[in-house]
VEXNUVEX-547805 format. One record per residue (C-alpha): residue in three letters; chain; x, y, z. Coordinates in steps of 0.02 Angstrom, whole numbers, plus 32768, in hexadecimal, padded with zeros to 4 digits. Example, Ala and Ser with C-alpha at 12.3 -4.5 7.8 and 13.67 -1.06 7.14 Angstrom:
2
(pt 'ALA','A',(8267,7F1F,8186));
(pt 'SER','A',(82AC,7FCB,8165));
//
This chain:
401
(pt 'UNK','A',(756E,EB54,4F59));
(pt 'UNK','A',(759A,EB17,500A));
(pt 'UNK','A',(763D,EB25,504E));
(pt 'UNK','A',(76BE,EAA7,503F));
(pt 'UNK','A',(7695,EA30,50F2));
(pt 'UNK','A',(75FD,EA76,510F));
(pt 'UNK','A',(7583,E9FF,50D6));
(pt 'UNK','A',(7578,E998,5173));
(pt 'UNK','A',(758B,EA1A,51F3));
(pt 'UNK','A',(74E6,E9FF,5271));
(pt 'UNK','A',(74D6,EAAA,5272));
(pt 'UNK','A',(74C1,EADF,51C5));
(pt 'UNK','A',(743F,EA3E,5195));
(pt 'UNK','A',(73BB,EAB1,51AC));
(pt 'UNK','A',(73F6,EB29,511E));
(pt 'UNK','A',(742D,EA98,50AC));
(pt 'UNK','A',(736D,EA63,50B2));
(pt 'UNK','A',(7326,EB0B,50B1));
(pt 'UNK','A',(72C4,EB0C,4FEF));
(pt 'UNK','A',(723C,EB76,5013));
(pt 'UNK','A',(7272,EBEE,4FA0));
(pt 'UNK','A',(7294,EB72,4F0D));
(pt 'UNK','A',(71E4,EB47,4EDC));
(pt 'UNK','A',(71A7,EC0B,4EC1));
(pt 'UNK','A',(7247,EC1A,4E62));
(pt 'UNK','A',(7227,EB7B,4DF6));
(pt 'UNK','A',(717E,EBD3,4DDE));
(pt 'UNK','A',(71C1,EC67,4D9B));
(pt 'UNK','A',(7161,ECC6,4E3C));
(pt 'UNK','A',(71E9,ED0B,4EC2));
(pt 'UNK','A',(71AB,EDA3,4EF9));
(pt 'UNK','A',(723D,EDCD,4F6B));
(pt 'UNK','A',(72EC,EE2E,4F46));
(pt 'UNK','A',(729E,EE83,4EB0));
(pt 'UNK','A',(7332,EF0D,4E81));
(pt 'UNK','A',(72EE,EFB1,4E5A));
(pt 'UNK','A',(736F,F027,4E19));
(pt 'UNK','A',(731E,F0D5,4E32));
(pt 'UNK','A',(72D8,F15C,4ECD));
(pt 'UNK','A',(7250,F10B,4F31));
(pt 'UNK','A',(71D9,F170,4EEC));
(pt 'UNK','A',(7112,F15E,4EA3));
(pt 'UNK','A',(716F,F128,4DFD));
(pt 'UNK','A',(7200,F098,4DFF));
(pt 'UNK','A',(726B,F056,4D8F));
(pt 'UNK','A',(726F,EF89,4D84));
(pt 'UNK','A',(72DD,EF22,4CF3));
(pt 'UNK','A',(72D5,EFD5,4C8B));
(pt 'UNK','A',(721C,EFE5,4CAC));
(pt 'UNK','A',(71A7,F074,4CFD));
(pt 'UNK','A',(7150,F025,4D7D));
(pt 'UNK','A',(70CE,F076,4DEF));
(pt 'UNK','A',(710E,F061,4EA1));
(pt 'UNK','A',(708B,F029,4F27));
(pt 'UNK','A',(70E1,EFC4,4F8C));
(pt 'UNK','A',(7144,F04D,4FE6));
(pt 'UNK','A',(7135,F088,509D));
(pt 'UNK','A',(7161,F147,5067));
(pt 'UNK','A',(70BF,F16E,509F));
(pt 'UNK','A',(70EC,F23E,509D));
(pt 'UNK','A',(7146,F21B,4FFF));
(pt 'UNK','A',(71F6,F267,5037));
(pt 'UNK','A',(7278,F1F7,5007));
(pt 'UNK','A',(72AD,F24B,4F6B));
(pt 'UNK','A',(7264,F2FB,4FB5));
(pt 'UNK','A',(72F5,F380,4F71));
(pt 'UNK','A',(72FF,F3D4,5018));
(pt 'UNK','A',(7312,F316,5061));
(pt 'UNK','A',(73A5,F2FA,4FF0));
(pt 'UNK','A',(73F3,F3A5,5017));
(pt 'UNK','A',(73F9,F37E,50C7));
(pt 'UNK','A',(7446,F2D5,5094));
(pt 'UNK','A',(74D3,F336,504E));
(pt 'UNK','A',(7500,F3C9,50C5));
(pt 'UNK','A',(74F7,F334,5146));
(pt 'UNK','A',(757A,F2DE,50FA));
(pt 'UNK','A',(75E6,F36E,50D1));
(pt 'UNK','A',(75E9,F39C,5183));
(pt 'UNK','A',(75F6,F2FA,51E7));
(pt 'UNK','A',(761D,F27F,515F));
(pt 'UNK','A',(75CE,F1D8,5143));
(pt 'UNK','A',(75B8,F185,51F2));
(pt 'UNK','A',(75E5,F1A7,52A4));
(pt 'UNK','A',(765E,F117,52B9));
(pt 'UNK','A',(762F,F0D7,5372));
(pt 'UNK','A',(7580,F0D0,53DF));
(pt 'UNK','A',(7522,F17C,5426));
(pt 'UNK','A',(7561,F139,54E6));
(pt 'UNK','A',(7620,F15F,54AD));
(pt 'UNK','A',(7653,F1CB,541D));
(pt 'UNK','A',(75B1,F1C9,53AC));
(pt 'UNK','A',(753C,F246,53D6));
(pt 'UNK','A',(7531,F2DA,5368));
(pt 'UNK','A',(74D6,F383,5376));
(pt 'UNK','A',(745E,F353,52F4));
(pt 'UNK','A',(743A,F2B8,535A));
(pt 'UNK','A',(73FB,F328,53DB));
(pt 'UNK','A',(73A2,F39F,537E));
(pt 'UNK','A',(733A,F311,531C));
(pt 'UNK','A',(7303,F2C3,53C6));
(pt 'UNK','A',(72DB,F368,540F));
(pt 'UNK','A',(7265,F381,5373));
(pt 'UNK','A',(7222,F2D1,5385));
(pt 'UNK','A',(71F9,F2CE,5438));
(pt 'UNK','A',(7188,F38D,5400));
(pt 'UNK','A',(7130,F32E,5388));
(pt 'UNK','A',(70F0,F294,53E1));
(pt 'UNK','A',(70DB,F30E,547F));
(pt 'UNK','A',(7165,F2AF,54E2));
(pt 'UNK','A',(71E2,F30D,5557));
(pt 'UNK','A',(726F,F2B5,551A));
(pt 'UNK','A',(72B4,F21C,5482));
(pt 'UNK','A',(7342,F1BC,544E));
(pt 'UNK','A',(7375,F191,53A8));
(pt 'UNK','A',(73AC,F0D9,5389));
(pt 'UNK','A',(73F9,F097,52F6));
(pt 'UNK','A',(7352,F047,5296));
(pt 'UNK','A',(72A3,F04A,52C1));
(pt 'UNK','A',(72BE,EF69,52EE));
(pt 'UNK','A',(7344,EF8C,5360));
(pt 'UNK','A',(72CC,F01D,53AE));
(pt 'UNK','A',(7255,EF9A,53F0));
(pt 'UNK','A',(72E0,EF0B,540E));
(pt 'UNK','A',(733B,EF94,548F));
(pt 'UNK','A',(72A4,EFDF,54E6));
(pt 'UNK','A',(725C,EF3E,5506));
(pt 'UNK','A',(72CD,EED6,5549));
(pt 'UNK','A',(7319,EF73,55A8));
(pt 'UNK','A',(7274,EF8A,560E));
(pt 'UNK','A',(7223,EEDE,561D));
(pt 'UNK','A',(729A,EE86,56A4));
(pt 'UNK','A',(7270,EDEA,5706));
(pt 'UNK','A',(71DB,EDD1,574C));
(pt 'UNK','A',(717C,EE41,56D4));
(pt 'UNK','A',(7107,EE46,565D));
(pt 'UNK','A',(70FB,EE6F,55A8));
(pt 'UNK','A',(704B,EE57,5542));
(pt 'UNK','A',(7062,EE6C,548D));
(pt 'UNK','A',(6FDC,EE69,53FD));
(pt 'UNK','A',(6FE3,EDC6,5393));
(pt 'UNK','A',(6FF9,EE30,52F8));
(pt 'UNK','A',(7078,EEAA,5359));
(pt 'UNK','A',(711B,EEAE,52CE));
(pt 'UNK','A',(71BC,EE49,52D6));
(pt 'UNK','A',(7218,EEBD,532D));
(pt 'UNK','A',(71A5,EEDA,53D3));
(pt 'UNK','A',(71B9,EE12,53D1));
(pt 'UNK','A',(7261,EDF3,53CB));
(pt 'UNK','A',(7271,EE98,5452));
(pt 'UNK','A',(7210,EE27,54BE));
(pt 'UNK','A',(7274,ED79,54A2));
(pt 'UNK','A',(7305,EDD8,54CA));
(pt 'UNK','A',(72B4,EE1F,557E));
(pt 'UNK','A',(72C7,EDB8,560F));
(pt 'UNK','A',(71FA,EDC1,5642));
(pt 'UNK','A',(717F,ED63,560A));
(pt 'UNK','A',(7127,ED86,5566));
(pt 'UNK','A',(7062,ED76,5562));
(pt 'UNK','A',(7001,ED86,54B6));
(pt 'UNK','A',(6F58,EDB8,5490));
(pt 'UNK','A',(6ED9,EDA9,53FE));
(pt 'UNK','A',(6EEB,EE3B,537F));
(pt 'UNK','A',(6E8D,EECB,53B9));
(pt 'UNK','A',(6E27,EE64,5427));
(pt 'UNK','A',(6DEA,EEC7,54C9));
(pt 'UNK','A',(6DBD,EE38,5520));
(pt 'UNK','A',(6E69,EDD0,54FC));
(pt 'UNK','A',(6ECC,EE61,5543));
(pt 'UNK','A',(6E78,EE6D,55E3));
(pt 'UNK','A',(6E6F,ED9A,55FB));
(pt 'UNK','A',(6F32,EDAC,55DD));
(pt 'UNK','A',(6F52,EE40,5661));
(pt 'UNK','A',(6EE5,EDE7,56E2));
(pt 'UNK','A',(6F59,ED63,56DF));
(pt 'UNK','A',(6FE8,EDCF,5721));
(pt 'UNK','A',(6FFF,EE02,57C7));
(pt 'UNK','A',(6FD7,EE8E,5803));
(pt 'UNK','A',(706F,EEF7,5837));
(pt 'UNK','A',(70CA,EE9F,57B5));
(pt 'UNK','A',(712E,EF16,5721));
(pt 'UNK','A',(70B1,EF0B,5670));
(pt 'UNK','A',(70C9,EF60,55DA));
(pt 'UNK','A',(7058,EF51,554C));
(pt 'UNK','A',(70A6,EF71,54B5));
(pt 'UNK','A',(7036,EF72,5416));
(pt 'UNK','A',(704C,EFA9,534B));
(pt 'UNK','A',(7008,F056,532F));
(pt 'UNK','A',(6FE3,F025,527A));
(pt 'UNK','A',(6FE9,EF5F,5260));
(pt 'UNK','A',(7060,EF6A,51CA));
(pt 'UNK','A',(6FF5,EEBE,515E));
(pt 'UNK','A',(6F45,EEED,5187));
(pt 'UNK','A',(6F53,EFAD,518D));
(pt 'UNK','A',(6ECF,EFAE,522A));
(pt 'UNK','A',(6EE7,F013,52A8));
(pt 'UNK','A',(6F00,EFDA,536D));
(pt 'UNK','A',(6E84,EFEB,53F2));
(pt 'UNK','A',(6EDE,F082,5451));
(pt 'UNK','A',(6E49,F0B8,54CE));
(pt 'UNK','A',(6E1B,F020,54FD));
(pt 'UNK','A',(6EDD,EFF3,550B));
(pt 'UNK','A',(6F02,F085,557E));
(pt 'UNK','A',(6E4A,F05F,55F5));
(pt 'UNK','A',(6EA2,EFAF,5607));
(pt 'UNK','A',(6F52,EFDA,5631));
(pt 'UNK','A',(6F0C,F05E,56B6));
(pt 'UNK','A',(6EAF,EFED,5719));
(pt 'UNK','A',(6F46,EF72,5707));
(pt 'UNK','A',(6FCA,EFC0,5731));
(pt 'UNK','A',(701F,EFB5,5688));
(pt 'UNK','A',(7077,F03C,5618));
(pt 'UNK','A',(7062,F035,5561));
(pt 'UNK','A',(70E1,F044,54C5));
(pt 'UNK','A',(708B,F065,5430));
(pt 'UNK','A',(70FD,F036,5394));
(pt 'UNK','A',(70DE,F0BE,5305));
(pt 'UNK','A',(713A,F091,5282));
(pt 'UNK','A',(70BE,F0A2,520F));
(pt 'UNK','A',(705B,F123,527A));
(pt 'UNK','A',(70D0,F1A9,5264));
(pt 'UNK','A',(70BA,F229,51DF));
(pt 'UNK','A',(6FFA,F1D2,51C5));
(pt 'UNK','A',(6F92,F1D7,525E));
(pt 'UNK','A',(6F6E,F27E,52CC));
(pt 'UNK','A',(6F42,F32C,527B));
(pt 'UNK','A',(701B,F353,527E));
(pt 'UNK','A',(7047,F2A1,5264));
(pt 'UNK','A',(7087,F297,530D));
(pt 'UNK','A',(702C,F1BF,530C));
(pt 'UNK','A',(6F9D,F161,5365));
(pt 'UNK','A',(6FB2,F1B6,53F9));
(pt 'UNK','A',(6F8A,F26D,53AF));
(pt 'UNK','A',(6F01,F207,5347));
(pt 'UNK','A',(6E9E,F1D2,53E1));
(pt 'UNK','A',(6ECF,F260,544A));
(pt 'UNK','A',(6F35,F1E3,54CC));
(pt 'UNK','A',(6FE5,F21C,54C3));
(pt 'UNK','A',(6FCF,F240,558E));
(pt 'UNK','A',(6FAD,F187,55A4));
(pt 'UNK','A',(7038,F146,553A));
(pt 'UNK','A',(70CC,F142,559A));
(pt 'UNK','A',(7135,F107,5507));
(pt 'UNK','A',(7132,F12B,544D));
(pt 'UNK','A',(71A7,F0E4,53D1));
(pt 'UNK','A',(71C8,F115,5319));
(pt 'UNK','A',(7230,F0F2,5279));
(pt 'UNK','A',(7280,F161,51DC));
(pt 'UNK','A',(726E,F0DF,5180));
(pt 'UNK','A',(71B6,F101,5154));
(pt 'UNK','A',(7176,F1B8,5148));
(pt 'UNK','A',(721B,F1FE,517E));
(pt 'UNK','A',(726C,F1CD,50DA));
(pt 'UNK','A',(730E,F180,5136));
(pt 'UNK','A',(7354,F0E9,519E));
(pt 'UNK','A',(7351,F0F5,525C));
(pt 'UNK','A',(72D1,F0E9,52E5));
(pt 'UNK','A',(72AB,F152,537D));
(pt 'UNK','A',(7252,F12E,5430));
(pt 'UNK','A',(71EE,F1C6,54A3));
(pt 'UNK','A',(71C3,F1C5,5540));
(pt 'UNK','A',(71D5,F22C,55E1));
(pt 'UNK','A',(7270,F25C,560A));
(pt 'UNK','A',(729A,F1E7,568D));
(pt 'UNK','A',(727C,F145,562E));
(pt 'UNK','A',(72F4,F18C,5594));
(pt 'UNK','A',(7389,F1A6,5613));
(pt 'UNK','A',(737C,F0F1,5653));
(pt 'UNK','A',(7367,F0B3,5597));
(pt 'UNK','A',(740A,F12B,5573));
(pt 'UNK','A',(7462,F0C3,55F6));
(pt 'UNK','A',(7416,F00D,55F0));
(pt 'UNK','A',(73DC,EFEA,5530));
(pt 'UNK','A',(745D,EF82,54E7));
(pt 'UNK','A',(741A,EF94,543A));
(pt 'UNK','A',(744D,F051,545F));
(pt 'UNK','A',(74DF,F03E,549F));
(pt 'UNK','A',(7535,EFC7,544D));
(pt 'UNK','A',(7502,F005,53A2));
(pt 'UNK','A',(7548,F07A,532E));
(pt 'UNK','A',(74F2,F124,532F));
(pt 'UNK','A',(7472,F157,5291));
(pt 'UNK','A',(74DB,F1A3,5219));
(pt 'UNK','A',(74DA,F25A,51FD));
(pt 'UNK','A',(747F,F242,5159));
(pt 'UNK','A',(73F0,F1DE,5187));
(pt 'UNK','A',(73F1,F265,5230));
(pt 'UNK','A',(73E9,F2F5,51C3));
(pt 'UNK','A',(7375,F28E,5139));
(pt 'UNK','A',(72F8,F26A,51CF));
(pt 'UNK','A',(7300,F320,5208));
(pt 'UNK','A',(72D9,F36C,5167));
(pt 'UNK','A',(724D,F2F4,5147));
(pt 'UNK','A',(71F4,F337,51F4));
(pt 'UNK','A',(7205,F3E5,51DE));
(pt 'UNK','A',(71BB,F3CB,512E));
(pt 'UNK','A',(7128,F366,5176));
(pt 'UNK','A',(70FE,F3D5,51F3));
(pt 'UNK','A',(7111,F46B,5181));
(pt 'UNK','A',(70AB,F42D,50ED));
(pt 'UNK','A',(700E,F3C0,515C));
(pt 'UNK','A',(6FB1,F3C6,50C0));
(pt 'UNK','A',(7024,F31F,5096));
(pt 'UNK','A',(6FBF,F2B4,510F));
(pt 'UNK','A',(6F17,F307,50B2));
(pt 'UNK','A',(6F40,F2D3,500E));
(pt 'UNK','A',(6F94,F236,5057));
(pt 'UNK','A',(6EEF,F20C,50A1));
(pt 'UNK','A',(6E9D,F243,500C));
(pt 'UNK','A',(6EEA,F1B2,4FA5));
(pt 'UNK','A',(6EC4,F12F,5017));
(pt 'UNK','A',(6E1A,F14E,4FFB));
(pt 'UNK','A',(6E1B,F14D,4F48));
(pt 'UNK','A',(6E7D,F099,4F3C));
(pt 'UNK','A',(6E09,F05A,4FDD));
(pt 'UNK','A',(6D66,F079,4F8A));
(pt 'UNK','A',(6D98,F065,4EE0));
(pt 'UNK','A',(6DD5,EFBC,4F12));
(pt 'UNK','A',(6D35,EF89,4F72));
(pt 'UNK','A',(6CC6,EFC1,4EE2));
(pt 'UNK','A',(6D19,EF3F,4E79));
(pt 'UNK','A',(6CF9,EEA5,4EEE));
(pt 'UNK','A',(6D94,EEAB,4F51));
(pt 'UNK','A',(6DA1,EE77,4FF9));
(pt 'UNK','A',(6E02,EEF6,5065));
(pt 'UNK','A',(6DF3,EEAC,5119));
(pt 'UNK','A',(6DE3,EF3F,51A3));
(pt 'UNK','A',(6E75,EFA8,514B));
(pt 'UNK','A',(6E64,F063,519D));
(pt 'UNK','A',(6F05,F0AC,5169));
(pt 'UNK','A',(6F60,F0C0,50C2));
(pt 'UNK','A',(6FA4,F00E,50CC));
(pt 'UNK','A',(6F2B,EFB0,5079));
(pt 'UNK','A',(6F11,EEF0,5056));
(pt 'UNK','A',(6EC3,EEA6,4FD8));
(pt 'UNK','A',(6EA1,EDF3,500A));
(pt 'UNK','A',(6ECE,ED50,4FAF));
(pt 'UNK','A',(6ED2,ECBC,5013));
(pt 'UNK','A',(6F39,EC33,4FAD));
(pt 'UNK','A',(6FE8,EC75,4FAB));
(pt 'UNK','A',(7031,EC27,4EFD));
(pt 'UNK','A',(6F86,EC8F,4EC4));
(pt 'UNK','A',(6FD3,ED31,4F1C));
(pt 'UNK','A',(7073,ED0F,4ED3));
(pt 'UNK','A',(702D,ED09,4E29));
(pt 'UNK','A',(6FBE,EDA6,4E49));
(pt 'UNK','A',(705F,EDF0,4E85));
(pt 'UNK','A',(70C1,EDBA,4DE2));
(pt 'UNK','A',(704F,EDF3,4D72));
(pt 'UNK','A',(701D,EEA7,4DB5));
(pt 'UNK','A',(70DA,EEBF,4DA2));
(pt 'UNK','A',(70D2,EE84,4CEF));
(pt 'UNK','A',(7039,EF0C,4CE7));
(pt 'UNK','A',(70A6,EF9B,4D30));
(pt 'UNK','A',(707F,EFA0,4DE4));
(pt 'UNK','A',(70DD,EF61,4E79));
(pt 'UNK','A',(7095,EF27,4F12));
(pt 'UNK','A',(70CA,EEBB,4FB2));
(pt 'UNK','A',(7078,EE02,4FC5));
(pt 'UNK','A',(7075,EDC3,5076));
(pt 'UNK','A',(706B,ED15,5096));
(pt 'UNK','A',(7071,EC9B,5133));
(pt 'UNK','A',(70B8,ECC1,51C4));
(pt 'UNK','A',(70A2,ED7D,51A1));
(pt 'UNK','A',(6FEA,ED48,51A9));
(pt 'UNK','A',(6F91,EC9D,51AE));
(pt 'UNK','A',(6F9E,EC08,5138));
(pt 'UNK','A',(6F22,EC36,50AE));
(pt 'UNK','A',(6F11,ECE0,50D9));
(pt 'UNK','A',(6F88,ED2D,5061));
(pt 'UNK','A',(6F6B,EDD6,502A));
(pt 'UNK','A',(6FBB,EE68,4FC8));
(pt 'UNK','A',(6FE5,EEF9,5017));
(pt 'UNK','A',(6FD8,EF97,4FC0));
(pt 'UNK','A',(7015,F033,5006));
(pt 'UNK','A',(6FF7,F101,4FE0));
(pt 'UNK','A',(7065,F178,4FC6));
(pt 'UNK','A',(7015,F23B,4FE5));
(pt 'UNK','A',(7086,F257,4F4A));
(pt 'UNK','A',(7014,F1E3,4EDB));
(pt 'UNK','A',(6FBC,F223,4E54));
(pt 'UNK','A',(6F02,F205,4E3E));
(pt 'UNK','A',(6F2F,F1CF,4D7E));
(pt 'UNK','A',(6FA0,F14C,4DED));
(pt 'UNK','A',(6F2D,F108,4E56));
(pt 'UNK','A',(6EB8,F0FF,4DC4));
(pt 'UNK','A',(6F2A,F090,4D6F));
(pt 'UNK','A',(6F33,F027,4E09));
(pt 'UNK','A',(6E97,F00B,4E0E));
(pt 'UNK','A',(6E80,EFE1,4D4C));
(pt 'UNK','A',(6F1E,EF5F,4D54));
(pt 'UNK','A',(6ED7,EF04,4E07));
(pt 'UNK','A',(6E37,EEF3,4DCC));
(pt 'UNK','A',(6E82,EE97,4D1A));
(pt 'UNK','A',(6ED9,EE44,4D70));
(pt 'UNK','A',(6E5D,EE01,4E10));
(pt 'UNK','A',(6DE2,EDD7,4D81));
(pt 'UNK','A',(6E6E,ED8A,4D0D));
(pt 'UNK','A',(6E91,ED18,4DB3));
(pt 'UNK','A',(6DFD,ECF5,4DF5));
(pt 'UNK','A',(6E20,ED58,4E96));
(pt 'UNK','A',(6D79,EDCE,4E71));
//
């Protein structure tokens, strides 16, 4: 109920006529908000009821890891629950240090800084390095967060055509030629699970003039022999003078984390707002983050069996008539097209036991909508088998296959 007054107040019209919502509700279809009330784990509980989880972004399958939790606790024992102020004043820790020593290793960058989550990562970078008079060229699929980074910079913003070669270079010819450029692209493209064009991406900004930020949030902990992202994958790191991650993925925490050389991370240290006028990542989700890398890079046979499950729900779901777009990673979409018909597919794979993500317009186009199911390394094959089995029922039960 609105507050007393508020009704006619200009600004709040367009919330008083915001019903989007109201007719998947009526419907008995809301896919959104759904409490679960255990660990994120392969197995969730909804309403009481085992469901099998493959919606989740744990792609290591870490967040309810015992050594994770341990590392939780000590944490908090030592430092207590938060840092109470920003890392530029009285908020940086020793642990804070030692994670972004152990993050710049991995990704093969001489230096890092932690930020406070993985959208605030791209929102301070951004707008830190891309001043007036420059240029930043963004994939049309490129998440929320490298967006709203670049809305909040005070260059100009140029997009091109998902994974398109020829878009890219058409956009960089049309900026001068001294002029600052960063190209700053998804890793992993978090709907579609394809994978971006990094070679051609790196030939392009060389003989541009541009540097490159490749967003890895769902790189991290999947791509590359150690996990270390795209970069590793395509043997590139050299070329990419910034890589960005999150915890909230493979690292089985909350927080986010930039590398680069060590040059660029002192300016950011000094100039990225989202940095330092943000509270520091609390020694938990530090400590949660740290623990979750060491066990990644001690146990690589994760990413094998991680890998291993993507192709068993990939093929298994193309053998039954589904349509799985260019997926390449262990995020992988099964797509739909009508979204009231992805809602209901949605609904009723619940009802079966197994939870998965719909995405619908703007995350992708009008009548493009798709489910997006994602692996866990920590899946079972008698799982994925299931998966399979309760998709299937219900694409056929639908119409979808």
């Amino acid at each position: 109920m609105a507050d007393a007054g508020s009704d006619n107040l200009p600004l709040l019209k367009k919330v008083r006529q915001f019903k989007d919502p109201e007719r998947v509700k009526a419907a008995g279809l809301y896919p959104y908000f759904r409490p679960i009330s255990s660990a994120q784990d392969t197995e969730v509980l909804m309403d009481g009821m085992k469901v099998i989880m493959m919606g989740s972004n744990s792609y290591l399958g870490l967040t309810n890891h015992p050594e994770v939790k341990e590392a939780v606790k000590q944490a908090t024992d030592k430092y207590g629950s938060g840092c109470a102020g920003s890392r530029f004043l009285n908020g940086t820790l020793d642990i804070h240090l030692e994670l972004e020593g152990e993050l710049a290793d991995l990704v093969g960058k001489p230096a890092a800084v932690l930020y406070s989550t993985g959208f605030q990562t791209n929102l301070g970078v951004i707008s830190a390095l891309v001043g007036r008079e420059d240029y930043v060229i963004t994939d049309r699929e490129d998440h929320a967060s490298i967006v709203d980074g670049c809305l909040l910079c005070f260059g100009e913003l140029l997009r091109f055509n998902h994974n398109d070669m020829e878009s890219l270079e058409a956009r960089l010819a049309e900026t001068p030629r001294k002029a600052g450029k960063l190209i700053a692209v998804d890793g992993v493209f978090s709907m579609r699970g394809d994978i971006c064009e990094l070679p051609a991406i790196t030939r392009l900004a060389e003989r541009y003039g541009a540097a490159i930020l490749v967003d890895d949030a769902h790189g991290i902990g999947v791509l590359g022999a150690t996990g270390a992202g795209t970069s590793e994958h395509f043997g590139l790191t050299d070329k990419v003078q910034l890589i960005m991650g999150t915890f909230s993925k493979s690292l089985a925490s909350l927080g986010g984390f930039v590398a680069s050389d060590s040059e660029t991370i002192e300016y950011l240290k000094h100039r990225s707002r989202a940095l330092i006028f943000s509270a520091s990542i609390s020694p938990p989700n530090a400590a949660a983050a740290l623990a979750a890398l060491r066990i990644m890079r001690r146990e690589p046979e994760r990413i094998q069996r991680l890998w291993h499950n993507t192709r068993l729900m990939t093929e298994g779901l193309r053998e039954r008539g589904f349509d799985t777009g260019d997926c390449q990673t262990p995020i992988i979409p099964v797509h739909v097209g009508d979204m009231m018909q992805c809602f209901r597919m949605c609904k009723r794979l619940e009802e079966e036991g197994l939870f998965v993500n719909p995405v619908v317009a703007p995350a992708v186009g009008p009548n493009e909508a798709l489910l997006r199911i994602s692996l866990m390394a920590t899946h079972t094959e008698a799982q994925i088998e299931f998966a399979l089995e309760k998709v299937e029922k219900v694409g056929r039960e639908l119409g979808i296959i």
